[in-house]
C-alpha positions as YAML, in Angstrom:
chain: A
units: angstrom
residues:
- id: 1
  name: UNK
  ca: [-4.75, 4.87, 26.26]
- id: 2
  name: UNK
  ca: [-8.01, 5.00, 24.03]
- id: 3
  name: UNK
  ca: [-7.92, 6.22, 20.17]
- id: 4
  name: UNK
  ca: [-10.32, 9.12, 21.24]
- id: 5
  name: UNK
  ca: [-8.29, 10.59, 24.56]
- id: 6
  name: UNK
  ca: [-4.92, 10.02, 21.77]
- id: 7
  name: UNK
  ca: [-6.92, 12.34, 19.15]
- id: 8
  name: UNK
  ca: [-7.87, 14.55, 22.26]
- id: 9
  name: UNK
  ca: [-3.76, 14.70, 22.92]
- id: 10
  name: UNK
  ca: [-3.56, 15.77, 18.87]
- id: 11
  name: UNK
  ca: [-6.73, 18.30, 18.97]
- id: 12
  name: UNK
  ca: [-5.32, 19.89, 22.03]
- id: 13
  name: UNK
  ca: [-1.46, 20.48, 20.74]
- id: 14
  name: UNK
  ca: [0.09, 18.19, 23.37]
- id: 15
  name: UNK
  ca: [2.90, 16.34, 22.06]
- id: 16
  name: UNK
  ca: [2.45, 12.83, 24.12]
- id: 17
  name: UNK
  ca: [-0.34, 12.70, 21.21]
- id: 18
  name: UNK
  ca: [2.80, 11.18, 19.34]
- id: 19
  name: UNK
  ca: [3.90, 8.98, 21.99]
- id: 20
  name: UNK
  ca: [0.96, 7.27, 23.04]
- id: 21
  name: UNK
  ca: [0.16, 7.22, 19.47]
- id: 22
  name: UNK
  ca: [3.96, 5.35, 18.74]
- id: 23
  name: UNK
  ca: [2.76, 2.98, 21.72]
- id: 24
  name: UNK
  ca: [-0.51, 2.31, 20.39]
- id: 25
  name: UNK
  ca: [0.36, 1.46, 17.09]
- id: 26
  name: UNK
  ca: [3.97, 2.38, 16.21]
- id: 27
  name: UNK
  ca: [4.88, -1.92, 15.46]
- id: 28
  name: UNK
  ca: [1.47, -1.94, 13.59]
- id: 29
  name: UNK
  ca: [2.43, 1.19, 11.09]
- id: 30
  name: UNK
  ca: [6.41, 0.37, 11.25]
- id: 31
  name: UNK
  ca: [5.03, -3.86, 9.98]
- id: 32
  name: UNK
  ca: [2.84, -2.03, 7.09]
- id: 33
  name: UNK
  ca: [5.84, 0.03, 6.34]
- id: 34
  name: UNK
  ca: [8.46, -2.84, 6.33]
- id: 35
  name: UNK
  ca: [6.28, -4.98, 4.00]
- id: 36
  name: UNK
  ca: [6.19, -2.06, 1.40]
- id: 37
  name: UNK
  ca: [9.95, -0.63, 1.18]
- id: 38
  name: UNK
  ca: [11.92, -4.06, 2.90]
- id: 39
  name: UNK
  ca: [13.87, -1.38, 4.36]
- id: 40
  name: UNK
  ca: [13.78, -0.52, 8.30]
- id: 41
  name: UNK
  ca: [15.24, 2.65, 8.02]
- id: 42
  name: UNK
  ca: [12.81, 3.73, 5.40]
- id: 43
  name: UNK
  ca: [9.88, 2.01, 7.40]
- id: 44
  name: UNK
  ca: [11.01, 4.05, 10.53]
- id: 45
  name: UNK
  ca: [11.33, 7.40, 8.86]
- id: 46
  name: UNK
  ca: [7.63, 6.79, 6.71]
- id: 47
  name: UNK
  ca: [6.04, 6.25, 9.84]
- id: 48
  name: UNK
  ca: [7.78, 9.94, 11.60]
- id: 49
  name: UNK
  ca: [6.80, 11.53, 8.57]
- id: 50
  name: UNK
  ca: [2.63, 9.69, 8.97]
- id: 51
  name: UNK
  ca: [3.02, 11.05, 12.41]
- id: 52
  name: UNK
  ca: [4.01, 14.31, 11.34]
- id: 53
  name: UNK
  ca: [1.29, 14.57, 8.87]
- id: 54
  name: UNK
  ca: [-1.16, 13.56, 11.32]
- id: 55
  name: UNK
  ca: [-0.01, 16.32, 14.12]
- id: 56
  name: UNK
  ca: [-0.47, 18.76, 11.77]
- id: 57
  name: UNK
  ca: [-3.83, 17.70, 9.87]
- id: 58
  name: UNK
  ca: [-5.93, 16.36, 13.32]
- id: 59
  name: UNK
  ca: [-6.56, 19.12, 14.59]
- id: 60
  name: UNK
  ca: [-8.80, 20.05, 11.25]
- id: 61
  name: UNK
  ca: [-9.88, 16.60, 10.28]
- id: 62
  name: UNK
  ca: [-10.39, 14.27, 13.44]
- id: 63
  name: UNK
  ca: [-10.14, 11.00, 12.58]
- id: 64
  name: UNK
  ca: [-13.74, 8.95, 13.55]
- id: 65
  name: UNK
  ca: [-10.86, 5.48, 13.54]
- id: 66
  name: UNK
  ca: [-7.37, 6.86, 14.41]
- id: 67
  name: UNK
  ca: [-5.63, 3.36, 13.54]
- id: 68
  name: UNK
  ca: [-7.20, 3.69, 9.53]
- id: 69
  name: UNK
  ca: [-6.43, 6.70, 9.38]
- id: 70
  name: UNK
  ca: [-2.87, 6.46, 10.19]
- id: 71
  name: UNK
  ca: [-2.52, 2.90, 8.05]
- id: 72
  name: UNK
  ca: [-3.76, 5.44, 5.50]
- id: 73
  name: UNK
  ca: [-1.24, 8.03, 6.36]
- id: 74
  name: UNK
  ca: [1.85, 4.99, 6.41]
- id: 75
  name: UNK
  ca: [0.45, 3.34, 3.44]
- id: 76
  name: UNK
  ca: [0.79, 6.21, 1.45]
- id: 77
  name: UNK
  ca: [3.91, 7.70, 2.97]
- id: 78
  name: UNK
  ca: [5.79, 4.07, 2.00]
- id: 79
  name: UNK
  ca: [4.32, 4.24, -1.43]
- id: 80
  name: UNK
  ca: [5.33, 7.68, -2.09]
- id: 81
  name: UNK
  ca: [9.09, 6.88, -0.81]
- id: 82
  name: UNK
  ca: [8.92, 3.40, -2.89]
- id: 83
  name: UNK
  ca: [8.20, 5.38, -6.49]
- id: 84
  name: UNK
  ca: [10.91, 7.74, -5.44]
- id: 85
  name: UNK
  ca: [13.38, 4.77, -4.40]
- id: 86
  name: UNK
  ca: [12.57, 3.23, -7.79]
- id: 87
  name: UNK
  ca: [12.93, 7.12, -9.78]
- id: 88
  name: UNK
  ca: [16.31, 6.92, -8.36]
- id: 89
  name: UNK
  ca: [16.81, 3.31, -9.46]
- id: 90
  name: UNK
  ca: [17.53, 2.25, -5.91]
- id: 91
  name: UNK
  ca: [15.48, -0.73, -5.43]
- id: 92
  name: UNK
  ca: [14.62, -2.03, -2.33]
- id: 93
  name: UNK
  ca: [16.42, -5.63, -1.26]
- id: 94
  name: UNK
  ca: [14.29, -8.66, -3.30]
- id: 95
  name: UNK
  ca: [14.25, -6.75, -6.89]
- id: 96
  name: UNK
  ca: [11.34, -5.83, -8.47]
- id: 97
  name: UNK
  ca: [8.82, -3.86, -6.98]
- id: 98
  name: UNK
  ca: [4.66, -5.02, -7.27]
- id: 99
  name: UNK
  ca: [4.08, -2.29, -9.59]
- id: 100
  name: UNK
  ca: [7.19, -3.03, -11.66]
- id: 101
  name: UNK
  ca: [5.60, -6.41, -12.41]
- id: 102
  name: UNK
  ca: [2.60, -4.87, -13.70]
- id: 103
  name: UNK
  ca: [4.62, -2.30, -15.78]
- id: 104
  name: UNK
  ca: [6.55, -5.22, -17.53]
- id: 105
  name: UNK
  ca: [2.84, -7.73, -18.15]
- id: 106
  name: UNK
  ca: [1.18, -4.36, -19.56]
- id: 107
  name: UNK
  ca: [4.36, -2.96, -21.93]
- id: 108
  name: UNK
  ca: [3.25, 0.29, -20.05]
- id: 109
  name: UNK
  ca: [5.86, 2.35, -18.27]
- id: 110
  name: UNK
  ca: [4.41, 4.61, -15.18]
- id: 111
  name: UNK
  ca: [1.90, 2.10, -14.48]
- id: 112
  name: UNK
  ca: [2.96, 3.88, -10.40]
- id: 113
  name: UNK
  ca: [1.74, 7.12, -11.53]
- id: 114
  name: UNK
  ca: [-1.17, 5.97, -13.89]
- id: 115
  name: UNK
  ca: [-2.49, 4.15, -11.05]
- id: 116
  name: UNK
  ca: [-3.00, 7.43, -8.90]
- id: 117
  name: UNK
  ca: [-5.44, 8.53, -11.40]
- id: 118
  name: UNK
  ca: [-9.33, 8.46, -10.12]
- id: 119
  name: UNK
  ca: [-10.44, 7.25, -13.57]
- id: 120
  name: UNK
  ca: [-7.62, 4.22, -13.98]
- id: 121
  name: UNK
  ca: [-8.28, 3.46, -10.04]
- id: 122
  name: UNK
  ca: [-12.43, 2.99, -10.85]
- id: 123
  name: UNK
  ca: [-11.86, 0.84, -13.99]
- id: 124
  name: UNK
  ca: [-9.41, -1.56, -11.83]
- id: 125
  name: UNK
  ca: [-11.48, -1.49, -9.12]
- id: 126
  name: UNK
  ca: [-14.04, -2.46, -11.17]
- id: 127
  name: UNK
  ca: [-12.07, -4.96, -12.89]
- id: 128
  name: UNK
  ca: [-11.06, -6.56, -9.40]
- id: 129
  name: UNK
  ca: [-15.15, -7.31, -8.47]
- id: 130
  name: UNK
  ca: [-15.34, -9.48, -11.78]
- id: 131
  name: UNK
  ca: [-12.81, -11.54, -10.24]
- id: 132
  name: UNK
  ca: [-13.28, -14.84, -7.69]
- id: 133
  name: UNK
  ca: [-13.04, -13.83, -4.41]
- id: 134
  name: UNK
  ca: [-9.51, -16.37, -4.02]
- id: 135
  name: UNK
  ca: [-7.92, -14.30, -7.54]
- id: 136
  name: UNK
  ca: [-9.14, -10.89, -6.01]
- id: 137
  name: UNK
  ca: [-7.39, -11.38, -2.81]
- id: 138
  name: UNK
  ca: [-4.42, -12.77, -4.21]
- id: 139
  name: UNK
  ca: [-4.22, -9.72, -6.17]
- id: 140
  name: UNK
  ca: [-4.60, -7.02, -3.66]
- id: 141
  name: UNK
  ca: [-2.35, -8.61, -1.42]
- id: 142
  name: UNK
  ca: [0.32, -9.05, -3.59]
- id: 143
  name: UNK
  ca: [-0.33, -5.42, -5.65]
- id: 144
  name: UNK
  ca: [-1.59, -3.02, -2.90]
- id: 145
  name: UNK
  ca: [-0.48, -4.33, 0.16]
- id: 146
  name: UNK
  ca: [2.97, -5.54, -1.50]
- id: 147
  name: UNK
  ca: [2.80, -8.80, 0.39]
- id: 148
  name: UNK
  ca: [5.71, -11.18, -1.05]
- id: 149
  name: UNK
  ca: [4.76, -14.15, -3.02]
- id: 150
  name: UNK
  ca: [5.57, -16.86, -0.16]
- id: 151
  name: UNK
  ca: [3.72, -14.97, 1.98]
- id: 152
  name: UNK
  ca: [0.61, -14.80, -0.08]
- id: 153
  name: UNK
  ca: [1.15, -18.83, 0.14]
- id: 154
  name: UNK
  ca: [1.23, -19.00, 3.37]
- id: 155
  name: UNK
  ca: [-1.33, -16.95, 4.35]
- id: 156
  name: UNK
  ca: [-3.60, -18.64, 2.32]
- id: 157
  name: UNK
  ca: [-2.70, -22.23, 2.68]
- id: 158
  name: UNK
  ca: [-1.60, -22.40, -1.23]
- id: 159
  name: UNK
  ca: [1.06, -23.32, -2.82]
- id: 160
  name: UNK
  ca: [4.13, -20.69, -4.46]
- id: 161
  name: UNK
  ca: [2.80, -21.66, -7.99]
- id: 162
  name: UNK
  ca: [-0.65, -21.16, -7.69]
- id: 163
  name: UNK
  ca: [0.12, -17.81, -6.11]
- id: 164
  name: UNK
  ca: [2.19, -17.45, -9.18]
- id: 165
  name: UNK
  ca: [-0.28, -18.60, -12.08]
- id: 166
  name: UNK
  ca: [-3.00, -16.72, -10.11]
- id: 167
  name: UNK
  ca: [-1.08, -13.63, -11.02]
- id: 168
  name: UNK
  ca: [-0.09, -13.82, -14.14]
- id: 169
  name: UNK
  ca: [-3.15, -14.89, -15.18]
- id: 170
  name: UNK
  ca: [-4.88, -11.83, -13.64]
- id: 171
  name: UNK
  ca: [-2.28, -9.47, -14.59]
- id: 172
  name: UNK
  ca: [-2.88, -10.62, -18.14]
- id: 173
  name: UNK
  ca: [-7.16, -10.38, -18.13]
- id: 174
  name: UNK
  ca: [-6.18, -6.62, -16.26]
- id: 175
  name: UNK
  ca: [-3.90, -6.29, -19.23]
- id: 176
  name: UNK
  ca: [-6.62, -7.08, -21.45]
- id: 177
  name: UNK
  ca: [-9.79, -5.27, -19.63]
- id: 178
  name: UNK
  ca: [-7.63, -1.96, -19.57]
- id: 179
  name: UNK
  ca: [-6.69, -2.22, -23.29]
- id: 180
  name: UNK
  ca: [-10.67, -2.58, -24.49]
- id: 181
  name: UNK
  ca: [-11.18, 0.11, -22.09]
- id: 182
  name: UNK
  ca: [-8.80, 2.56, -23.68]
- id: 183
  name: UNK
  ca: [-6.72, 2.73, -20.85]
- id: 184
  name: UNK
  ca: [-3.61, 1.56, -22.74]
- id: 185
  name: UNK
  ca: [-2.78, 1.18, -26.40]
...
């Protein structure tokens, strides 16, 4: 079934709007999920509750590309359930979390909540255009998508290290930009 008859299911109340969506795209959102929280269970339940979220809100906003919008929904559903996992000091399986890394380089504790700002989000966005296009990639990857270091690697054809010095290195010029910005003392 095509995104626009699914968002015709969601528009018109009928609930196989959620099951053609789940065939559509339920691997694609559960993957997205997975690679944020390392946690299946978590994964499964983020993507009910982007589902959710988009029976309810369709109907008022209709999506013009149903599978952004709903990597948009799952993105931010994982993320959400990742800062509480972390609140509650349960980590998920492989240790420190993307953001956690950035909290230690910086010295700066609620880097996760900092980062929701619209004014911190602009200056790092910013910050990420000065980069190379390689370092810029590397970085989103690793710090919004929450892609694991090997994976970076691999993806790219690099090696562990580089992936590694890449960023560090980047972590400490965002440590620096951010601190002549005002953004942290």
């Amino acid at each position: 079934m095509d995104e626009k008859t699914i968002v015709l299911l969601y528009v018109e109340r009928d609930e196989q709007a959620i099951e053609e969506t789940k065939k559509a795209y339920g691997e694609y959102l559960e993957s997205i999920a997975r690679r944020i929280l390392k946690d299946v269970c978590d994964a499964e339940e983020c993507v009910n509750d982007a589902l959710l979220s988009a029976w309810n809100d369709i109907p008022k906003t209709r999506p013009a590309n149903l599978k952004a919008y709903l990597k948009k929904l799952v993105n931010n559903e994982a993320l959400s359930r990742l800062r509480t996992n972390n609140a509650a000091k349960r980590r998920p399986e492989g240790g420190i979390s993307p953001l956690d890394e950035l909290e230690k380089v910086t010295g700066v504790g609620g880097v996760a909540e900092s980062v929701e700002t619209a004014e911190l989000a602009a200056a790092i966005s910013h910050f990420l255009t000065c980069l190379k296009k390689e370092q810029r990639v590397i970085f989103v990857m690793r710090y919004r998508l929450g892609y694991e270091v090997t994976y970076i690697a691999r993806l790219l054809g690099i090696s562990e290290s580089k992936v590694k010095m890449s960023l560090k290195r980047t972590r400490d010029r965002l440590a620096t930009f951010l601190r002549e910005g005002g953004y942290l003392k």
